[in-house]
C-alpha positions in Angstrom: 9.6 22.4 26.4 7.8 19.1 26.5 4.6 20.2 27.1 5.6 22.7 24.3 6.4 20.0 21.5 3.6 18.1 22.8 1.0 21.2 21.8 3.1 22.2 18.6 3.3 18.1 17.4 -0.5 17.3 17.9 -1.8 21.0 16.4 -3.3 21.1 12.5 -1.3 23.7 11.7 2.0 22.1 12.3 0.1 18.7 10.2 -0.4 21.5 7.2 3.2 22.7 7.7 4.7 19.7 7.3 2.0 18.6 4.5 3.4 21.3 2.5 6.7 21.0 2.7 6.3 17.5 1.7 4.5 18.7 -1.2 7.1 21.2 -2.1 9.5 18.7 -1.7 8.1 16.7 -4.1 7.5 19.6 -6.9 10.9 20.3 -6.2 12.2 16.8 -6.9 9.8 17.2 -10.2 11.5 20.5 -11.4 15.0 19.3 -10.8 15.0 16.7 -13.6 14.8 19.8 -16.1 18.3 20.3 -16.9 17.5 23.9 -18.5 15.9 24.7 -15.1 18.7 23.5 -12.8 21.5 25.5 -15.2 19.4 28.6 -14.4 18.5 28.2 -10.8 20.4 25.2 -9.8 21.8 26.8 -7.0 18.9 28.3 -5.6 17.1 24.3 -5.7 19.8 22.9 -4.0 19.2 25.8 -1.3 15.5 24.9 -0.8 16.4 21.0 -0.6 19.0 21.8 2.5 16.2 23.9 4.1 13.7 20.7 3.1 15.7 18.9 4.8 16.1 21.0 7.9 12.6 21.4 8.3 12.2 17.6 8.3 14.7 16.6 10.7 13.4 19.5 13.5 10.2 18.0 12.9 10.9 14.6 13.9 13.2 16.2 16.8 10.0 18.1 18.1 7.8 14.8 17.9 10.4 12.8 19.8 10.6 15.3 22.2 6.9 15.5 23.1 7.3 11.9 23.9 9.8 12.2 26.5 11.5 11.0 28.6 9.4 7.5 27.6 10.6 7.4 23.7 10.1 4.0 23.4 6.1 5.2 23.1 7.2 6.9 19.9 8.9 3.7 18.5 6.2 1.9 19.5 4.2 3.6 16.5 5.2 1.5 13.1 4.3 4.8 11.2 6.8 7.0 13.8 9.4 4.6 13.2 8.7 4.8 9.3 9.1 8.8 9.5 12.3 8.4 11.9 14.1 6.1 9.2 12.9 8.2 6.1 14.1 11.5 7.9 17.4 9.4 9.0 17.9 8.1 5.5 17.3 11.3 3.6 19.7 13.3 6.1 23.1 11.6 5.2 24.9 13.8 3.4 25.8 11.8 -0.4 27.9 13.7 -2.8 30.7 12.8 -5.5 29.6 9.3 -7.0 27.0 8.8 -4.9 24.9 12.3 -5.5 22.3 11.1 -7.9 21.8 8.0 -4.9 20.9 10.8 -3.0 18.5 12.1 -5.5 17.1 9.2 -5.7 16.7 8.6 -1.7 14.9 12.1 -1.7 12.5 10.3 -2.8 11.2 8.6 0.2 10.1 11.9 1.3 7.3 12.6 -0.5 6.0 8.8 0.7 5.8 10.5 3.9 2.9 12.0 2.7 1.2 8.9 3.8 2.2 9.5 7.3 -0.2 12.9 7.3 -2.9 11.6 6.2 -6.0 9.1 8.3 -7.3 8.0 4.6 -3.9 6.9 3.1 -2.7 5.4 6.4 -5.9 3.5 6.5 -5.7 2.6 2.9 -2.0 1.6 3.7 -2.8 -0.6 6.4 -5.4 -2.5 4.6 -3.1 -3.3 1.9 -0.6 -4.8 4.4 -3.6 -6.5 6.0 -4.7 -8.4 3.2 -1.6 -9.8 2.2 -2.1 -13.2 4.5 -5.7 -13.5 3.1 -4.6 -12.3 -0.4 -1.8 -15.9 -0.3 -5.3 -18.0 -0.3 -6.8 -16.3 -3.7 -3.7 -16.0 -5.3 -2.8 -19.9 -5.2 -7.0 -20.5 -6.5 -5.6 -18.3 -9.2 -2.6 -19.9 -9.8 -4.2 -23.6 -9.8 -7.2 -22.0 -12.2 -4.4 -20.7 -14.5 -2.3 -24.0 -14.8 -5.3 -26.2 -15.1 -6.3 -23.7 -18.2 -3.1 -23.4 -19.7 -2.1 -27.0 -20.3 -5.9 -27.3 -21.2 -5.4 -24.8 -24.1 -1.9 -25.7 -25.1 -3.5 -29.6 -25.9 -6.4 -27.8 -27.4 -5.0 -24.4 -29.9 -1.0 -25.5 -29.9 -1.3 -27.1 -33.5 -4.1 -23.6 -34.1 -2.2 -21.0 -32.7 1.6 -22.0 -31.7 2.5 -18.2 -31.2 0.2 -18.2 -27.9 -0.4 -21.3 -26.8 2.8 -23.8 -28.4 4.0 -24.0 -25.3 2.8 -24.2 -21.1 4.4 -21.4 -20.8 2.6 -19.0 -23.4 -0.5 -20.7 -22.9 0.1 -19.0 -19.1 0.9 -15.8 -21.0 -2.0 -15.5 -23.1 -4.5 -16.6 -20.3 -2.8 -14.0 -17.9 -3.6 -11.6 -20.8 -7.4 -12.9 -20.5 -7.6 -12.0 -16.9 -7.2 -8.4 -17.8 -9.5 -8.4 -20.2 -7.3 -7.1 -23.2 -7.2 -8.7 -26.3 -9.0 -12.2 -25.3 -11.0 -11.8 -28.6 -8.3 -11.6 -30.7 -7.0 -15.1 -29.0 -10.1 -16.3 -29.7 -10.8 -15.2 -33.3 -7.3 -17.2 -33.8 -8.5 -20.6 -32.8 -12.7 -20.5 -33.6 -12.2 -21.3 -37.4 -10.9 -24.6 -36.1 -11.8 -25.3 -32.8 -15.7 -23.8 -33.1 -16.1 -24.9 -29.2 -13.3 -22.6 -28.2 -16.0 -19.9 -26.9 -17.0 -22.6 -24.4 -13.2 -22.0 -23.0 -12.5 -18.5 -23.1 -16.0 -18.1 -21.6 -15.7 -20.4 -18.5 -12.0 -18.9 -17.8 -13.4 -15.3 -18.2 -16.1 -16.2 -15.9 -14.4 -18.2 -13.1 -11.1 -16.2 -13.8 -12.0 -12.5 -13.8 -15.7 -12.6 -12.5 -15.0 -14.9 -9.3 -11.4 -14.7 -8.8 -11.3 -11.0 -8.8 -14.0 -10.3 -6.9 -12.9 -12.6 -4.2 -9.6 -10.1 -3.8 -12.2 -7.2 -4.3 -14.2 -9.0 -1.2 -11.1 -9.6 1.0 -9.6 -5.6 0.9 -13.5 -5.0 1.8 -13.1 -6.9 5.1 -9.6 -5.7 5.6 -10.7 -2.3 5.1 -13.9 -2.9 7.8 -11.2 -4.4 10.1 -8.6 -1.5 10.1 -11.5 1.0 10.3 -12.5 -0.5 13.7 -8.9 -0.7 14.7 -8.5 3.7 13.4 -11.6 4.1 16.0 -10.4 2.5 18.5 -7.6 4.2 18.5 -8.8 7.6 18.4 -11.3 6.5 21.5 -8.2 5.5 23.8 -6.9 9.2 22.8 -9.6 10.9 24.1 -10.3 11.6 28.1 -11.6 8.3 29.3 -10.6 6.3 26.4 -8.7 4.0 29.1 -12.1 3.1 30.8 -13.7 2.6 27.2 -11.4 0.6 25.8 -11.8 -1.7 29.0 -15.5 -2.1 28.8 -15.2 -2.9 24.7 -13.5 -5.9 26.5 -15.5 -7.0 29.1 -18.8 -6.3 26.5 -16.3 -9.0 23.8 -15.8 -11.0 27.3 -19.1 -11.4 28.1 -20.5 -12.3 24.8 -18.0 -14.9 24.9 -19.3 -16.2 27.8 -23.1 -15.9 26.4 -21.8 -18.2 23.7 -20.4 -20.6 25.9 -23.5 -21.1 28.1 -25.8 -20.9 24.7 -23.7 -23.9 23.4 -23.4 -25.6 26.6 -26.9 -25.5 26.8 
């Protein structure tokens, strides 16, 4: 039976399977917020979402079992243990007050759809791993924003008082900046006055958008390069002999270490 489970789990058919249901979930979840289509076939949705549902749970059932009798392996896995919960979650049966909670937990099915996929998972990962380095361009953000916004409330509040009267709509309207919409329109306001304001909105648009955002841009990149060589790796300790190439990735990092060393010793 395990060996079974183990064949059925890791085969692309059972991956399409599962895909699909996802997917049909999801339509389904689409078609029931028609409330002429659920007085016509309400019954026959709520049929489809119970069988949903079973089809879900033996799934996860069939994955833990090809990991026995060591299912700690299969918790081991952050996106296993994100499937497990969803399943869990989705599973408890809600009626009464608490049906449309259930709707709304249904939900969390169709991000399972992540789970079946290398390309989101590796998408997902990178977001998650450039959060620390993400902390870093967000406070140069934050510091460029404050430095511009009491600049322009002491230079356009008496101009323009709707945008910049105060710190706090001068942090508004330069937040607007950053996305590009409507910065001219903040401008045209204040250059009758202030003919140098160009020289502001410039620099901010420059350092702001141009630098700023491309420093986030530059961080997913490496994020992105790092949790592609982490997917590889991965699928190299999978395959027969991945143990002995995984080892001698290390002892290749080990010895370049060592190389270093010497080279800076010397």
């Amino acid at each position: 039976m395990v060996e079974l489970a183990k064949k059925w789990t890791a085969s692309k058919p059972f991956c399409v399977v599962v895909t699909t249901c996802i997917l049909l979930n999801a339509a389904l979840l689409g078609v029931e917020t028609s409330q002429t289509v659920m007085a016509a076939a309400g019954t026959y949705l709520n049929v489809f979402n119970y069988i949903f549902k079973a089809i879900f749970l033996v799934e996860i059932i069939l994955r833990l079992i090809a990991f026995h009798p060591n299912y700690r392996r299969f918790f081991k896995d952050g996106w296993n243990v994100f499937d497990f919960v969803i399943v869990a979650i989705t599973t408890v049966p809600l009626g009464g007050d608490y049906a449309n909670v259930g709707r709304v937990l249904r939900l969390l099915r169709v991000i399972r759809l992540v789970t079946v996929s290398d390309e989101l998972k590796l998408i997902v990962s990178t977001m998650f791993r450039s959060i620390p380095s993400m902390g870093h361009v967000i406070l140069l953000l934050s510091m460029l924003l404050y430095v511009y916004g009491v600049a322009g409330f002491y230079m356009f509040h008496t101009v323009d008082p709707d945008n910049w009267g105060t710190l706090g709509r001068s942090l508004l309207s330069l937040f607007q900046v950053v996305t590009l919409e409507g910065w001219p329109d903040f401008q045209r306001n204040v250059l009758p006055q202030r003919p140098w304001a160009w020289l502001y909105f410039a620099t901010f648009i420059v350092i702001g958008v141009f630098v700023v955002i491309n420093l986030f841009i530059a961080v997913v990149m490496n994020n992105l390069d790092k949790a592609k060589e982490e997917q590889r790796a991965l699928a190299d300790s999978k395959l027969p002999g991945g143990d002995i190439l995984a080892r001698l990735e290390r002892l290749k990092t080990e010895i370049d270490e060592i190389e270093r060393y010497i080279r800076n010793k010397g």
